[in-house]
C-alpha positions as CSV (number, residue, x, y, z in Angstrom):
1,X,4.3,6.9,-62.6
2,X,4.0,10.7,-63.3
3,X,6.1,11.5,-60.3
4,X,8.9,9.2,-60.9
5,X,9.8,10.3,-63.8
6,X,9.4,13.5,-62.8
7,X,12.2,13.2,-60.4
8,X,14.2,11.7,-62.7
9,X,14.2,15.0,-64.9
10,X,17.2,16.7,-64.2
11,X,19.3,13.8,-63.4
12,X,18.6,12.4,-67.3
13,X,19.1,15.8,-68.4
14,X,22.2,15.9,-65.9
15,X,23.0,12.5,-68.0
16,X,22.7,14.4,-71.6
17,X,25.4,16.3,-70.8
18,X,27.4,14.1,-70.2
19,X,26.7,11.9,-72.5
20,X,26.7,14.9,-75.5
21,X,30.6,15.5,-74.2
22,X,31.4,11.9,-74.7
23,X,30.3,12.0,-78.1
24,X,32.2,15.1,-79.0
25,X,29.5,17.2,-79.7
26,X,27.9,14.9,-82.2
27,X,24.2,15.4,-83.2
28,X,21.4,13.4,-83.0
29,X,20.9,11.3,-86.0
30,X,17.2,12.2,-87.1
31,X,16.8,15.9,-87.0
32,X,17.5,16.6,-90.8
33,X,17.8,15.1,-93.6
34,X,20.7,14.1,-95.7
35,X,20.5,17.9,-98.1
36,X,20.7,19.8,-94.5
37,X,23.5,22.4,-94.3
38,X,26.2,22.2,-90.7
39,X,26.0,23.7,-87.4
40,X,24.6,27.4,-87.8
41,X,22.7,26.8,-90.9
42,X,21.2,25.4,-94.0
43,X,22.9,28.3,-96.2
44,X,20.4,28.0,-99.2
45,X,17.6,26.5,-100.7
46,X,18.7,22.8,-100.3
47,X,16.0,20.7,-98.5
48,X,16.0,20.7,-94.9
49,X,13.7,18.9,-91.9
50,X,13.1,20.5,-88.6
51,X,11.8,18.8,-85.8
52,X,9.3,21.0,-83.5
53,X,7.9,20.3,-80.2
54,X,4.9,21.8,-78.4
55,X,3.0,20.9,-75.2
56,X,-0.9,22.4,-75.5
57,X,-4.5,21.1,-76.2
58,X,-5.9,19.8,-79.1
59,X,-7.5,23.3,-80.4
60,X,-3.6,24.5,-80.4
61,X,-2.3,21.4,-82.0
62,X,-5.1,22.1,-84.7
63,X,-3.7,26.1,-85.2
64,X,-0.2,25.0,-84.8
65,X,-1.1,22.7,-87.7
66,X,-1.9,25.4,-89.6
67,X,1.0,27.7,-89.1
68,X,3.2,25.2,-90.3
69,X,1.4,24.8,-93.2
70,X,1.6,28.4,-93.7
71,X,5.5,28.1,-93.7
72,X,5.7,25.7,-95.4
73,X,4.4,26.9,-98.4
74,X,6.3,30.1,-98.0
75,X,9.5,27.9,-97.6
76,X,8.9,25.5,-100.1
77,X,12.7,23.7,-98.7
78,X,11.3,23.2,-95.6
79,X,10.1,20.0,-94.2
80,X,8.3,20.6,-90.2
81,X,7.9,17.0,-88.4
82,X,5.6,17.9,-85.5
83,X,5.8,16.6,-82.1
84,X,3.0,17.8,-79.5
85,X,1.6,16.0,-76.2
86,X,-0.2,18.0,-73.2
87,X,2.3,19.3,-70.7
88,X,1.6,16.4,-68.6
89,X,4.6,14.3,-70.1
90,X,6.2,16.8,-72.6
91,X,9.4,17.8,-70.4
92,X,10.1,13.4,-69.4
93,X,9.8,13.0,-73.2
94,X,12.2,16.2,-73.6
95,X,14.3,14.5,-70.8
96,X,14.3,11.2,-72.6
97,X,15.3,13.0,-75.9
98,X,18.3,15.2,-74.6
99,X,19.5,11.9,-72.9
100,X,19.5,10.8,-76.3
101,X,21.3,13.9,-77.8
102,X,18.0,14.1,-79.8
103,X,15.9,17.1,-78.6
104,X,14.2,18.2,-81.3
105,X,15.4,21.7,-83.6
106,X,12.6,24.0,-82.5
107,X,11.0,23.5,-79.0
108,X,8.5,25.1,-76.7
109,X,10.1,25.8,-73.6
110,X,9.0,26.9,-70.4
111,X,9.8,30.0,-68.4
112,X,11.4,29.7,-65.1
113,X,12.7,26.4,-63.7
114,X,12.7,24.6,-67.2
115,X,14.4,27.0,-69.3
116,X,17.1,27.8,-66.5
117,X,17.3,23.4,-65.9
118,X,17.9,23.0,-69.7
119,X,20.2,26.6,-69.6
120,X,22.5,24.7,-67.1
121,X,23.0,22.1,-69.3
122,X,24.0,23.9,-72.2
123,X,21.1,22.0,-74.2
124,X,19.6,25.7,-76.0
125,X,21.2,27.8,-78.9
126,X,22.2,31.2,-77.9
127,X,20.0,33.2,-80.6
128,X,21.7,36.6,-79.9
129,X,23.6,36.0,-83.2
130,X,20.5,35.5,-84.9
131,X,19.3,38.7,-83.5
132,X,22.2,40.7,-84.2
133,X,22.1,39.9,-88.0
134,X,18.5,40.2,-88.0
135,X,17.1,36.5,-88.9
136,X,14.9,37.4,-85.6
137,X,13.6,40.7,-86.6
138,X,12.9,42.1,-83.0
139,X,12.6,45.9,-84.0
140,X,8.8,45.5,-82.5
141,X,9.5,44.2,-79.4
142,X,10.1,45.8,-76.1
143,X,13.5,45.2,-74.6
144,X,11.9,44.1,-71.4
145,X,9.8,41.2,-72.8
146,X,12.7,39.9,-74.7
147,X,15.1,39.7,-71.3
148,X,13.1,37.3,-70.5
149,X,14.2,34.3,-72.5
150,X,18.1,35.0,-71.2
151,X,19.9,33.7,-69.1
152,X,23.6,34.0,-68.0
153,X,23.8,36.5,-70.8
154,X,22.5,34.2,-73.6
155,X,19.0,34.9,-75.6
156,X,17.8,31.0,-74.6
157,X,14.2,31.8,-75.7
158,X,11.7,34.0,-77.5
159,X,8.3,34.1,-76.1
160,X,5.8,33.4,-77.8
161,X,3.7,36.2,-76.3
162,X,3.2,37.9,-73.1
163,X,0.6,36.2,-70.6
164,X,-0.9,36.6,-66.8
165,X,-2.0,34.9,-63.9
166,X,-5.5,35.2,-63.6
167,X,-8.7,33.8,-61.9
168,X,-11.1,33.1,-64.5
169,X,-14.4,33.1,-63.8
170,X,-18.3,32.9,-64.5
171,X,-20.3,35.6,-64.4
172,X,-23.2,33.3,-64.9
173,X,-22.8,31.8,-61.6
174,X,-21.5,34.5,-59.5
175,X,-25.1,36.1,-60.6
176,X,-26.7,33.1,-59.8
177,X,-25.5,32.7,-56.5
178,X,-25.9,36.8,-55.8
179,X,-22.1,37.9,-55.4
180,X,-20.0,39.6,-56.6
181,X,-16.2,40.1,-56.9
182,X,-13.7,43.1,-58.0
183,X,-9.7,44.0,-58.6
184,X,-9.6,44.8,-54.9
185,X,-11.0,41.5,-53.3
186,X,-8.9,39.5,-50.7
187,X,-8.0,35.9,-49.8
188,X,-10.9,36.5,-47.3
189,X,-13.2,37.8,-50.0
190,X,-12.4,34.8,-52.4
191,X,-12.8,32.2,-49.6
192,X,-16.2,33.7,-48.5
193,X,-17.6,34.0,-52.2
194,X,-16.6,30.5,-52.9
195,X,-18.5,29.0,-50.0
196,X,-21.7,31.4,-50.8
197,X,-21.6,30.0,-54.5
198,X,-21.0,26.5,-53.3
199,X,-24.2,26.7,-50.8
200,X,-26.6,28.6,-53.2
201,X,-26.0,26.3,-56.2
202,X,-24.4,23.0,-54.6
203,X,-21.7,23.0,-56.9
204,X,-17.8,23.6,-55.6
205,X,-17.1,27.3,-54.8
206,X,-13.8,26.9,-56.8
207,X,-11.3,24.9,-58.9
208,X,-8.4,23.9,-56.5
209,X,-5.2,25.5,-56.7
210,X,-2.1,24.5,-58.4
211,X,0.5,25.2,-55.5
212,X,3.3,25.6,-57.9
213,X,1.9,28.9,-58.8
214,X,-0.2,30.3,-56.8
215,X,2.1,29.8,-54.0
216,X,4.8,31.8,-55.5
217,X,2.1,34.7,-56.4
218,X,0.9,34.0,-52.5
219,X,4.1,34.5,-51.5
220,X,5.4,37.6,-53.5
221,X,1.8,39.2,-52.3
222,X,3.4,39.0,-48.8
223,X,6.3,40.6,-49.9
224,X,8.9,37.4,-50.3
225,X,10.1,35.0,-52.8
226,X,10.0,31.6,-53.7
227,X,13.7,31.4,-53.8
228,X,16.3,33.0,-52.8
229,X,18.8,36.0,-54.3
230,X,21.0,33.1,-56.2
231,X,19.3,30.5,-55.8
232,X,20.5,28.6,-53.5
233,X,17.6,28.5,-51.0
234,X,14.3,29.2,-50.0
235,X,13.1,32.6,-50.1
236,X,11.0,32.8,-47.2
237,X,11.6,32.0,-43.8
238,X,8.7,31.7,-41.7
239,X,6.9,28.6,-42.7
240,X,3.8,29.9,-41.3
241,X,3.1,31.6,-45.1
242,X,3.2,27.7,-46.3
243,X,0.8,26.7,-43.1
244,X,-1.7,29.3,-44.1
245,X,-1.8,28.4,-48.1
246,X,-2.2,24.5,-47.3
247,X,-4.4,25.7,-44.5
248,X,-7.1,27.9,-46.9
249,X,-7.1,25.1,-49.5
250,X,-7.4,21.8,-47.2
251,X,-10.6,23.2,-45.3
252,X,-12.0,24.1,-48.9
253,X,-11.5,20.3,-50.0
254,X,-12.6,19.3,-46.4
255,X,-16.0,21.3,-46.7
256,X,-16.8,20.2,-50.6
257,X,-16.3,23.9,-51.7
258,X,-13.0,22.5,-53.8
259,X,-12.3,19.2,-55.6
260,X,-9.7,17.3,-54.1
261,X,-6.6,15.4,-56.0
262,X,-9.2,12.4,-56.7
263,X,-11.4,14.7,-59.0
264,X,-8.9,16.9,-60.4
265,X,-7.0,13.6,-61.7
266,X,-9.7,12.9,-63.4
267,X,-9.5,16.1,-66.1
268,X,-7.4,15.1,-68.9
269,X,-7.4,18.5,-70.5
270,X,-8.7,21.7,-70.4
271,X,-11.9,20.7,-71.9
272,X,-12.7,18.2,-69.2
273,X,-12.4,21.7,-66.8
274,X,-15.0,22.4,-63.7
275,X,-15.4,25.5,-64.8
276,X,-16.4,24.4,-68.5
277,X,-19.1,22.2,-67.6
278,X,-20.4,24.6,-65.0
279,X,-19.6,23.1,-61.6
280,X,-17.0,25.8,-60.2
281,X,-17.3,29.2,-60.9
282,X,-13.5,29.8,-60.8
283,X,-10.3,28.4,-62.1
284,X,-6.8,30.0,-61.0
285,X,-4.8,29.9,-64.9
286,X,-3.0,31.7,-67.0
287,X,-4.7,34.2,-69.6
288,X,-3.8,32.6,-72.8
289,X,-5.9,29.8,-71.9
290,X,-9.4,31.6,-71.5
291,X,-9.4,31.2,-75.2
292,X,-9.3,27.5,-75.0
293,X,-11.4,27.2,-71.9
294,X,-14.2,29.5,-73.6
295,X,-14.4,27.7,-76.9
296,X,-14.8,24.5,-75.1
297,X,-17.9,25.8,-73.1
298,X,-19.0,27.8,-75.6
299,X,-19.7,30.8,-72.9
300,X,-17.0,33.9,-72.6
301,X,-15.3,33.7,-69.2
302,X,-14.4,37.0,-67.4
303,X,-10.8,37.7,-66.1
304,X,-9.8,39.1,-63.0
305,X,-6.4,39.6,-60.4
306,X,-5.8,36.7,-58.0
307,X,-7.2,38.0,-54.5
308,X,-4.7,40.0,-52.0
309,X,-4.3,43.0,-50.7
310,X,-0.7,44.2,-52.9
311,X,-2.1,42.9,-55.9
312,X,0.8,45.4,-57.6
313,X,3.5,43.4,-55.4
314,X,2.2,40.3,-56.6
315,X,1.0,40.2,-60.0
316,X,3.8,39.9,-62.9
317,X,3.8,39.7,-66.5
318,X,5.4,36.5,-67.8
319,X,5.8,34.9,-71.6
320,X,3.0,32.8,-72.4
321,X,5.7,30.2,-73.6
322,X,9.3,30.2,-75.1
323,X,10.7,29.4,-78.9
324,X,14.3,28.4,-78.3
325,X,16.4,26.1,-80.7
326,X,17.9,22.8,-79.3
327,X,22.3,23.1,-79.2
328,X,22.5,20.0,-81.2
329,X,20.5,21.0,-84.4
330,X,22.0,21.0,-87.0
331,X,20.2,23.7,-89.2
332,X,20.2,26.2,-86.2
333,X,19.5,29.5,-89.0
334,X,16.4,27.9,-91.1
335,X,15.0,27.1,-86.9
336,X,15.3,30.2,-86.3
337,X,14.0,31.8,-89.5
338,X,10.8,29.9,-88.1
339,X,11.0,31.9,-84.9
340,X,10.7,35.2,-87.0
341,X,8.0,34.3,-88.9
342,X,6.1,33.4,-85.9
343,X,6.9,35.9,-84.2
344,X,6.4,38.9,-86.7
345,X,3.7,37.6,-89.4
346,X,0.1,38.7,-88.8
347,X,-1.2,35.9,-89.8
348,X,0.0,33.8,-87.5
349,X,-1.7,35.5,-84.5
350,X,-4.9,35.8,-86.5
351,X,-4.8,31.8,-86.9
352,X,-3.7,31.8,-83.0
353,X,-5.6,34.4,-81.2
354,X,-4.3,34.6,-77.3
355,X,-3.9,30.7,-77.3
356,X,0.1,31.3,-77.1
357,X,-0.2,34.4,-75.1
358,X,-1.0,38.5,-76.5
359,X,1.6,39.1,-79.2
360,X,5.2,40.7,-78.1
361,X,5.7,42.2,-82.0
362,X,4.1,45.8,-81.2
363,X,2.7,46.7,-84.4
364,X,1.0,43.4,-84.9
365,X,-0.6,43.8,-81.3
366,X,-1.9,47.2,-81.8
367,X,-3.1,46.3,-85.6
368,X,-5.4,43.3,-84.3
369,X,-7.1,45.4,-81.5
370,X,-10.1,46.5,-83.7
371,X,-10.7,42.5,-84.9
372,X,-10.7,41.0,-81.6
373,X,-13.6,38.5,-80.5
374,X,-15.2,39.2,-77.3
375,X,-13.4,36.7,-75.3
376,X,-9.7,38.1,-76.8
377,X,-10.9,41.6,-75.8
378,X,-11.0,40.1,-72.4
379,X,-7.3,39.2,-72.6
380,X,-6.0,42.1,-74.2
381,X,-7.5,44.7,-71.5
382,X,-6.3,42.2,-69.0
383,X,-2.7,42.0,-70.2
384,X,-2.6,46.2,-70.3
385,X,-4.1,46.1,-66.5
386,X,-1.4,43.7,-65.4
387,X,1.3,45.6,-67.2
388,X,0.4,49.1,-65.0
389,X,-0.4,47.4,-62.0
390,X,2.6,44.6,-61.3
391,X,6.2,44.1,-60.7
392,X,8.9,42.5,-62.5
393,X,8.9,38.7,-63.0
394,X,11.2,36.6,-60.7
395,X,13.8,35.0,-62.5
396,X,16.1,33.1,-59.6
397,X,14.7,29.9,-60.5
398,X,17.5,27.2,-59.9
399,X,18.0,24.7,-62.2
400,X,17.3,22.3,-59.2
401,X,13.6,24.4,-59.0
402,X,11.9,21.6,-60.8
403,X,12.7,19.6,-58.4
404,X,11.7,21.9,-55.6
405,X,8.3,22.6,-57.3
406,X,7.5,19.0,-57.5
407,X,8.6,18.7,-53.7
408,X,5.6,21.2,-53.2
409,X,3.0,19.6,-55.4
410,X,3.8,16.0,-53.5
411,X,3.2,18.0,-50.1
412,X,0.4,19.8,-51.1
413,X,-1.0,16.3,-52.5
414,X,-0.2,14.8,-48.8
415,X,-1.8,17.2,-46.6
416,X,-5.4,17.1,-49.0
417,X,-5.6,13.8,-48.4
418,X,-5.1,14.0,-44.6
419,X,-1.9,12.1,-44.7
420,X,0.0,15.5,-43.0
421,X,-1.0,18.8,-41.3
422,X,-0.3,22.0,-43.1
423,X,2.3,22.5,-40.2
424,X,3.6,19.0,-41.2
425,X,3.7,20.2,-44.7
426,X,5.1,23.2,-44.5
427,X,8.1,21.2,-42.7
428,X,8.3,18.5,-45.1
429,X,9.0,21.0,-47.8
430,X,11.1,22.9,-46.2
431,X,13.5,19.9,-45.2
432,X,13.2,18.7,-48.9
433,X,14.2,21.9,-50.8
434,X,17.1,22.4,-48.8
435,X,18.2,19.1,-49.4
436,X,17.3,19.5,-52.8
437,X,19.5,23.0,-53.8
438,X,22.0,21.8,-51.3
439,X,23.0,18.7,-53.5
């Protein structure tokens, strides 16, 4: 069920559009209130309802909870209606609601091949106006993290805060098992420590990797991309690359070093984690979610770079999340006047931590270094490694690349189970993708 309506993704969003034109650019019929102000903003004090939208676990719906609580009673005319899932099933419900010219006022969005999907469809505010006339206060922020949330010229997003790839791991076990790992380990030094760890302690060696990204990371390590200049193809050409990744993972889950998809569809949530209850000493995630991960086993997990040899080639920084503002709101300047009190109130971060990534507002990063727990600590000193030791983000991402990505996941999922080879599999999805971004 998850991957049909998966697929059906950009052809309902393909749908919104449509349907939005037909309606002549009317709004949805439930994102404010009766009091709320026209297209641009709510223009006083007059009470107004936002809608917001977040994917995450329970722990962030709990601080998220608080923050709009916070707001709230600063802005006593303001009204938040939350609306949270995990990320399994937030963008089909997003789908669903810009079908229904209904996406909420304030959403998390995603980096990449959601922002650029929903960016194509003309479904996100352009908040350069809001940062002109400084609603957004981005005086803290360094022109380079901001550049992220644009696209085609338009400020589509505002990150939440800055975040890295990462393969979290514990000490505990390495220690147990009597390895040890470092900055400069390779593919062959990860696969080696994983089946020592699994032999010593008869646990799995590793967490299993989510191919849509540690393929690209895989892939930019060996100096290519996932797509293409503009977009309009595949950014490698030898399919050997994809042989070798579905190759080092399949003979993992062959050997019982790493879970295969029956087990890792079994984890609900970040709390239900190998790595939290001890029985894989690593897990291949972002860095905002070693917060998470380390309250729920109640132990502080060590960071460190994804193996390779041009770690510098590989590794990029990348926003933890987006804030960007739905086209059909209808109180776009009191949405926005949200973004800037997340993005510049200390508070907020010291409700939040590094659950929504290290904060982009300069002075409010440098001002909570001396309070930071153990475990945040961990974060911030891996976010300043990444930041001297990486290269800039890739931002091609065709608004077909969810698609493409889900192309890869269905492959990957094929070849663990033995149902194609890894040369079958990197064939598969290189027929798909091209049929995909040639449509």
């Amino acid at each position: 069920m998850k991957k049909k309506w998966f697929g059906l993704t950009t052809s309902i969003l393909t749908a919104s559009l449509i349907m939005t034109a037909c309606a002549g650019g009317a709004s949805g019929g439930d994102n404010t209130d009766s009091t709320g102000g026209g297209d641009g903003g709510n223009g006083g004090d007059e009470q107004v309802t936002l809608r917001m939208s977040w994917w995450g676990s329970q722990e962030r719906h709990d601080m998220t909870f608080k923050i709009i609580e916070m707001y709230e009673d600063a802005n006593p005319h303001v009204k938040i209606e939350p609306e949270f899932t995990g990320f399994d099933g937030y963008f089909e419900r997003m789908a669903a609601q810009a079908a229904g010219n209904n996406l909420p006022d304030i959403m998390q969005q995603n980096f990449g091949e959601y922002l650029n999907l929903y960016a194509s469809q003309n479904l996100l505010t352009d908040l350069s106006e809001f940062l002109d006339d400084g609603t957004i206060d981005v005086s803290q922020v360094d022109e380079l993290v901001l550049e992220s949330g644009v696209k085609d010229g338009k400020q589509l997003g505002i990150p939440s805060g800055m975040n890295a790839l990462t393969v979290i791991y514990s000490q505990e076990m390495l220690d147990e098992a009597g390895v040890e790992i470092d900055e400069n380990w390779t593919w062959e030094d990860f696969e080696e420590i994983a089946y020592q760890v699994h032999e010593e302690l008869d646990t799995y060696g590793t967490r299993s990797f989510d191919p849509k990204n540690i393929f690209e990371y895989y892939l930019r390590e060996k100096g290519h991309t996932l797509f293409n200049e503009d977009g309009t193809g595949l950014g490698y050409d030898d399919d050997q690359l994809l042989t070798d990744f579905l190759t080092l993972e399949k003979n993992m889950v062959d050997d019982g070093v790493a879970p295969g998809y029956d087990v890792v569809q079994q984890i609900q949530g970040i709390e239900d984690e190998l790595i939290v209850h001890g029985t894989a000493p690593f897990d291949f995630r972002w860095s905002n979610q070693v917060v998470t991960m380390s309250s729920a086993a109640d132990y502080s997990f060590d960071l460190n770079v994804l193996p390779g040899e041009n770690n510098n080639q590989a590794m990029y920084l990348k926003p933890a999340m987006l804030w960007s503002v739905s086209e059909n709101s209808q109180n776009k300047e009191e949405a926005a006047k949200f973004i800037d009190f997340f993005t510049n109130t200390a508070e907020v971060f010291e409700t939040i931590g590094s659950d929504r990534g290290v904060p982009i507002n300069a002075e409010i990063r440098d001002g909570m270094q001396a309070d930071l727990n153990e475990v945040e600590t961990k974060i911030y000193e891996y976010i300043d490694y990444v930041t001297e030791n990486s290269s800039p983000i890739d931002t091609n991402f065709p608004a077909e690349s969810t698609e493409v990505l889900q192309a890869l996941e269905n492959v990957d999922e094929r070849v663990m189970y033995g149902q194609l080879t890894p040369e079958e599999g990197a064939e598969e999805f290189r027929r798909t993708a091209e049929m995909i971004l040639g449509n």
